[in-house]
N, C-alpha and C positions, 0 to 999 in steps of 0.2 A: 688343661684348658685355660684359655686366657680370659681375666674378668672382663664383662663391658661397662666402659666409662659412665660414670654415675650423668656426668653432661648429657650422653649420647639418649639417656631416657629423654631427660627434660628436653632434647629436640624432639623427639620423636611421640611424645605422649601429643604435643596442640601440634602437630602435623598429622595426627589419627582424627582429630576432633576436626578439624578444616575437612579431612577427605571424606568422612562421614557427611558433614554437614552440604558439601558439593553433591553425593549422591542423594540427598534427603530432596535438596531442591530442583536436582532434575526429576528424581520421578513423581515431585507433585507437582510439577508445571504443568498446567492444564493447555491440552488444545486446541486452538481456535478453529472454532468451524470457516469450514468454507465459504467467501462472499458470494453472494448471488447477487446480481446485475439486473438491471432493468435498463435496455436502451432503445433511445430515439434517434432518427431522422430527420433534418433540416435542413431547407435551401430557404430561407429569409433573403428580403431584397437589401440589396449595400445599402440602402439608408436606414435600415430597419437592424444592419447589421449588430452596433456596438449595445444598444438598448436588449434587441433577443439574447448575447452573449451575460450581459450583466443582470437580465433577469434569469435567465439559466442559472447562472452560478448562484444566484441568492437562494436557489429551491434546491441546490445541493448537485446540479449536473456539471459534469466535468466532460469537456471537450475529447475524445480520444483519438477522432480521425478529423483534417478537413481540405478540402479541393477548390480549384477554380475552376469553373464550369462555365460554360456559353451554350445558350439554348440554341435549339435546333436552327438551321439556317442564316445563321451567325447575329439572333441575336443579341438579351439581353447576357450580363455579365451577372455570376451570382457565386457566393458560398455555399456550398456544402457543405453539413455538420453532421457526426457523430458524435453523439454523448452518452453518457453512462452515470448513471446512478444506481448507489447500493440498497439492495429492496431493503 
């Protein structure tokens, strides 16, 4: 039987200690629970548009959906907003 080279420990002993240390921190990685949502509806008038968007975003809502819209019998023009924030 052929010996094995005294090198081939010293590789292989800190490559046990790394594959160890990879399994230790996957299975304590905790995890994260699911976000929960809370969202709103908005049509704000176009001058009222850039002020509703920058007060939204300061209270933490973030845009997800938004449309152009003309009220019924062609009148006024207006945005549509979906927003989303994390309860």
């Amino acid at each position: 039987m052929k010996k094995i080279p005294k090198w081939f420990w010293g590789l292989l002993a800190p490559l046990g200690v790394i594959i160890v240390l990879l399994i230790i921190s996957i299975v304590n990685t905790p995890s994260s629970p699911a976000t929960s949502w809370d969202y709103v509806f908005h049509a704000p008038r176009d001058k009222d548009c850039d002020k509703f968007l920058r007060t939204s975003g300061d209270a933490g809502w973030r845009v997800v959906y938004a449309r152009r819209v003309q009220s019924k019998g062609g009148g006024e023009m207006k945005y549509e907003f979906l927003l989303e924030k994390a309860k």
